[in-house]
C-alpha positions in Angstrom: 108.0 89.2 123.1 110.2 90.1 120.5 111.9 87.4 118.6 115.1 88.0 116.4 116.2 85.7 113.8 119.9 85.6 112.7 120.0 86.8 108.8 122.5 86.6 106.3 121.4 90.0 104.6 125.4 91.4 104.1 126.9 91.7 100.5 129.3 89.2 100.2 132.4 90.3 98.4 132.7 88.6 95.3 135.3 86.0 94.2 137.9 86.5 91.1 136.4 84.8 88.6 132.5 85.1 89.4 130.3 85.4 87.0 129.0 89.3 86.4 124.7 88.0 86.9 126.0 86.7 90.2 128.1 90.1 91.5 124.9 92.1 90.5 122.3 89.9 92.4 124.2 89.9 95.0 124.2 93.7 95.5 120.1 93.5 94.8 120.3 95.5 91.7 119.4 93.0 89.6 115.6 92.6 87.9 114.1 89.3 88.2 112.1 88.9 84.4 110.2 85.8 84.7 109.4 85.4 81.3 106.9 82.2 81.0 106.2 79.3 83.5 106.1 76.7 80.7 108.6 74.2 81.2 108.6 70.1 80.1 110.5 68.6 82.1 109.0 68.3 85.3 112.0 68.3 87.9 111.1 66.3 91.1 113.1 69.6 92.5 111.3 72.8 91.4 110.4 75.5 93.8 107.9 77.0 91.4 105.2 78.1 92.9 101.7 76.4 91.6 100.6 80.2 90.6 103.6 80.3 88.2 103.6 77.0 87.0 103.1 76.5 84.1 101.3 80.0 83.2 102.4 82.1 79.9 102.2 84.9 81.7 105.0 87.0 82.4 106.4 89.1 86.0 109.2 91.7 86.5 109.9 90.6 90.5 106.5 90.6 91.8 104.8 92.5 89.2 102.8 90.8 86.6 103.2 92.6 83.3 101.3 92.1 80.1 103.7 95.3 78.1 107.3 95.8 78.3 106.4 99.3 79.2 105.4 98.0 82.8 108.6 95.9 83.1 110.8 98.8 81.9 109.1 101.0 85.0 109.8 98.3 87.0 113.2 97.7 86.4 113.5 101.8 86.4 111.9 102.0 90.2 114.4 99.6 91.5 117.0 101.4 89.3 118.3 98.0 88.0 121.9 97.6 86.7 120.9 94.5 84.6 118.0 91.8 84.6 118.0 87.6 84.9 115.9 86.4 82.8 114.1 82.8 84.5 110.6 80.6 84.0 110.0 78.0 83.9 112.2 77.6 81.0 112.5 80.9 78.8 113.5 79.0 75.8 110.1 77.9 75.7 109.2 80.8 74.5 112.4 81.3 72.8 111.0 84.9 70.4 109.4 86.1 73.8 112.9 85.9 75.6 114.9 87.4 72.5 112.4 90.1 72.8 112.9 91.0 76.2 117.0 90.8 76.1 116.3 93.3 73.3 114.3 95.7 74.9 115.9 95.8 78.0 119.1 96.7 76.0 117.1 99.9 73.9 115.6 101.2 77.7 118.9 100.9 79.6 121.6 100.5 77.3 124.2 98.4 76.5 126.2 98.1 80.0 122.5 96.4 81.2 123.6 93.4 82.1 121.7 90.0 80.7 122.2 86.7 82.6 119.1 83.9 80.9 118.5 80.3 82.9 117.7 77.4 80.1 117.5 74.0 80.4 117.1 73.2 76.8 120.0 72.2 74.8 118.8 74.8 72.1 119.6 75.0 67.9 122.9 76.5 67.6 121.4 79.3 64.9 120.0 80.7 68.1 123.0 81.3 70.0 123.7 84.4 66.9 120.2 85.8 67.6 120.7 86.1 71.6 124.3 87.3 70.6 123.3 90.1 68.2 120.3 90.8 70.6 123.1 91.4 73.5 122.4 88.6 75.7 125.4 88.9 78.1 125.7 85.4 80.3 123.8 82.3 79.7 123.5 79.1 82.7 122.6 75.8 81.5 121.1 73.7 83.3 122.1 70.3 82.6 119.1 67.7 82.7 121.0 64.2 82.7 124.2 66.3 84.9 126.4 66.0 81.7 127.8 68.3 79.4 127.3 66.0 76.0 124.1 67.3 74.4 124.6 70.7 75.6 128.2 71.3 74.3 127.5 72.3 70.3 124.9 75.3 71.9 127.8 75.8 74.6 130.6 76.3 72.0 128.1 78.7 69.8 127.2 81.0 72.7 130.9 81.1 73.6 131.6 81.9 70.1 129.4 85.1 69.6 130.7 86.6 72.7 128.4 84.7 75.5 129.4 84.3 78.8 128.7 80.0 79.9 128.1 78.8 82.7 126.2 75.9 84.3 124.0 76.4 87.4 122.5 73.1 89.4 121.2 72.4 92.6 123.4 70.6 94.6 121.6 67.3 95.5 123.3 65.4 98.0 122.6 61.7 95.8 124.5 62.7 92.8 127.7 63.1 94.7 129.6 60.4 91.6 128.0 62.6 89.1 128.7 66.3 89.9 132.2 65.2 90.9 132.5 64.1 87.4 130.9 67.1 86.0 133.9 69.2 87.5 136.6 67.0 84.7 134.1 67.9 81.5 133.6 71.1 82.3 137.6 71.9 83.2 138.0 70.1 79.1 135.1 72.8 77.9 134.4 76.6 77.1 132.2 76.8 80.4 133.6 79.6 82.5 131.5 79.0 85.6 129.4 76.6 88.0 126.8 77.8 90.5 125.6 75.3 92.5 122.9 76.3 95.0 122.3 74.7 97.9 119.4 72.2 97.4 115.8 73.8 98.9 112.6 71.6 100.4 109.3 73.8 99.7 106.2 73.3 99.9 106.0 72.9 96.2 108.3 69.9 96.1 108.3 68.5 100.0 106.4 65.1 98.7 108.6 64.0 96.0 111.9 65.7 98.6 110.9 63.3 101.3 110.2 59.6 98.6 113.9 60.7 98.0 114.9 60.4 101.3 116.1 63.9 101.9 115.4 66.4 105.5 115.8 69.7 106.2 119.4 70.6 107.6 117.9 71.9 110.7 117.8 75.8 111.4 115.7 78.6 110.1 116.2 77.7 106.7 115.1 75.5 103.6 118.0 73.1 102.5 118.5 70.2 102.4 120.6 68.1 104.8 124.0 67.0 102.8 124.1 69.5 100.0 126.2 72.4 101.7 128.5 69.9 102.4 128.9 68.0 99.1 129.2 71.6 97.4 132.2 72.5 99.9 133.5 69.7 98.7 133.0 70.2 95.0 134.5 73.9 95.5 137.5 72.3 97.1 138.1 69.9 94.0 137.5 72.5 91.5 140.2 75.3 92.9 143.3 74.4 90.4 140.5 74.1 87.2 139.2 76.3 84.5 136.4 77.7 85.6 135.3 79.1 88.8 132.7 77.4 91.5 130.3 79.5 93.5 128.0 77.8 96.1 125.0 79.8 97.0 123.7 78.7 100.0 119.6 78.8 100.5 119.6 81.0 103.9 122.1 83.4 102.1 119.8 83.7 98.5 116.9 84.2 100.8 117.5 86.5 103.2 120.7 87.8 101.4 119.8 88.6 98.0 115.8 88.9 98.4 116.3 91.6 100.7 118.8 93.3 99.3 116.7 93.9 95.8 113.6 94.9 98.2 116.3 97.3 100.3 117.5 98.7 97.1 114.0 99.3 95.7 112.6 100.3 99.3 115.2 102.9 99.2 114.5 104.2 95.3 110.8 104.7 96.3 110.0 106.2 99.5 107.8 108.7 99.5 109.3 111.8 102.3 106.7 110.8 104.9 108.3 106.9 104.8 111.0 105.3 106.6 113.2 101.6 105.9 112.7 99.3 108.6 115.8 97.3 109.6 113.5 94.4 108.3 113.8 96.2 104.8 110.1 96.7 105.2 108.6 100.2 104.5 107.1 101.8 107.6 104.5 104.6 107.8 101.4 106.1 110.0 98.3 105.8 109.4 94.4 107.2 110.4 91.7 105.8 108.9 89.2 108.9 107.1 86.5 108.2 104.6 86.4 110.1 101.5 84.2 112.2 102.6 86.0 113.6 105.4 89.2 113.4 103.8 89.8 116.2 102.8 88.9 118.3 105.5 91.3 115.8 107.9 94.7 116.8 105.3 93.7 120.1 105.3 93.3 120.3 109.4 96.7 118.2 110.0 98.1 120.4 107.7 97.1 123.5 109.5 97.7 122.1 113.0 101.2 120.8 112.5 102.6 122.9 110.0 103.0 119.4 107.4 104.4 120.3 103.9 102.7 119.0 101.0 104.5 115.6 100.3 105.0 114.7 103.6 101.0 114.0 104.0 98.8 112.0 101.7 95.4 110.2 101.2 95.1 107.0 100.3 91.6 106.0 98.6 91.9 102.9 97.9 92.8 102.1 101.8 90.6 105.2 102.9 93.8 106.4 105.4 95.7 109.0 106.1 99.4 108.1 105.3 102.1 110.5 107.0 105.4 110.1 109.2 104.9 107.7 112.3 106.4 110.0 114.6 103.7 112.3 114.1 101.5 109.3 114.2 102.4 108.5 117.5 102.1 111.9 119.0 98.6 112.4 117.7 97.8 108.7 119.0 97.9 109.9 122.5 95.5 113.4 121.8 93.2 111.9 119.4 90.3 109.7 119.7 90.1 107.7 116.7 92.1 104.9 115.4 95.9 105.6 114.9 98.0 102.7 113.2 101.8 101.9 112.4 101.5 100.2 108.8 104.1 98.4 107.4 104.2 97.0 103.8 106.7 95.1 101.6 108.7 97.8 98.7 107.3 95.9 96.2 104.7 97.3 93.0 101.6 96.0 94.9 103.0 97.4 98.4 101.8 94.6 99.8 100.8 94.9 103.7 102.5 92.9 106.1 101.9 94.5 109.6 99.4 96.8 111.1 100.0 97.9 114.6 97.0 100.1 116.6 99.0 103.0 118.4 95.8 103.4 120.7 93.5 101.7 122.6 90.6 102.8 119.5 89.5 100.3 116.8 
């Protein structure tokens, strides 16, 4: 049985008035540069996964990189147009983040575009430094949901030339408070607020349920209430100075995941490899020890006329890789194993389906 699940993998136009990191994410061209996992404060929310939390070390998308050598290839595989850089909290490693905004400008130039997420109401001396560096957009997020120790760092970013914004989830209790959010930051420099729909994970279901919240029901993550407060919000906020963008869970997801893995999918297939409509990467597959390997390339070769390219072994998987429809006409003439492999278009390729084309295993 074959089960198909609605997905909301389009790109979404984008609004007058939203913010550059968001129009770029949204396409999937954007690098995710998680710089550290430290963070302080402990939000009853955070997704973060336990293997992140709280680690110094450092990932471009799924990749964990110890040089910025490896995240400069990886931003160059998924041929980014600019990179957000996320933790954790990357102002807890403030030199380490400064670093990174200025490397990425040196390997891709200056029309990279920056976005950084902080949650630390920073020394205004910094806001120069991430200015000169070429930080493009900075989103605060606001710990105690007002603007009033954040706004001296807020008016120095704005000042050197830094795009401001705030970015929150949308937690359906603190209805009073983000309604009031939307007069202070009308009255201030801030140019945007993303609010994303609020997500229950397995990394914060306990503390998710003592407040009281439940899923919204559906294939998805949120939580009941918060697409609805942040309609709301985005109503109120139409005549004001900045501009509101919700971003709902099921669309960040399905939408924006899958469009960077599409976009990198499609930078990196080797001519033997196809896209699956899943945004998967799709291939055949015989398993050949070294020994014989070879020999099996060379026969294939031979037999079907396959240009070099378009057949390869793999050693570390000890398989044959080459185009499934060749795979599944030699799985009805030969008499070994012949699989359909499909793996994610990510650095480690990871492996997410194996399908045996023949009755031999």
């Amino acid at each position: 049985m074959t089960l198909s699940l609605p997905m909301a993998t389009e790109i979404l136009p984008a609004d007058d008035g939203e913010a550059e990191g968001c129009v770029q994410c949204q396409r999937g061209s954007k690098l995710v540069l998680f710089v550290t996992g430290k963070c302080h404060w402990g939000c009853d929310y955070c997704p973060l996964s336990d293997n992140r939390k709280e680690t110094p070390d450092m990932f471009a998308n799924e990749r964990r990189c110890t040089t910025w050598n490896e995240v400069i290839e990886e931003g160059r595989a998924m041929r980014a147009t600019g990179t957000g850089i996320t933790g954790g909290d990357p102002l807890m490693d403030a030199e380490k983040s400064l670093e990174a905004v200025r490397q990425l400008k040196s390997a891709f130039g200056a029309e990279h575009h920056i976005h950084l997420y902080t949650s630390i109401p920073f020394n205004v001396s910094l806001a120069a430094d991430f200015g000169s560096a070429g930080l493009d957009e900075i989103r605060f997020h606001l710990l105690d949901g007002t603007l009033n120790k954040y706004l001296p760092v807020i008016e120095a970013c704005s000042a050197v030339g830094i795009d401001v914004g705030v970015e929150l989830p949308c937690e359906p209790d603190k209805e009073s408070q983000l309604f009031a959010l939307l007069d202070e930051l009308d009255a201030s420099p801030v140019n945007f607020l993303n609010l994303n729909e609020l997500e229950i994970t397995v990394g914060n279901q306990e503390n998710m349920d003592v407040r009281g919240f439940n899923l919204s029901g559906g294939i998805t993550a949120a939580a009941e209430g918060s697409a609805e407060l942040a309609l709301r919000l985005k109503e109120a906020s139409k005549d004001m100075d900045f501009h509101l963008k919700f971003c709902s869970a099921r669309y960040k997801d399905a939408g924006q995941l899958r469009a960077r893995f599409r976009r990198r999918g499609q930078a990196n297939l080797r001519p033997y490899e196809v896209l699956s409509k899943d945004d998967t990467i799709v291939f055949g597959a015989i398993p050949t020890s070294l020994a014989d390997a070879s020999d099996d390339v060379e026969e294939l070769q031979h037999e079907f006329g396959i240009a070099d390219g378009w057949i390869r072994y793999d050693a570390h998987h000890q398989r044959i890789e080459l185009p499934i429809s060749l795979a599944e006409e030699l799985a009805e003439e030969l008499q070994v194993p012949v699989h359909l492999i499909e793996v994610h278009p990510t650095h480690d390729r990871l492996e997410v389906g194996l399908v045996h084309l023949n009755s031999y295993r």
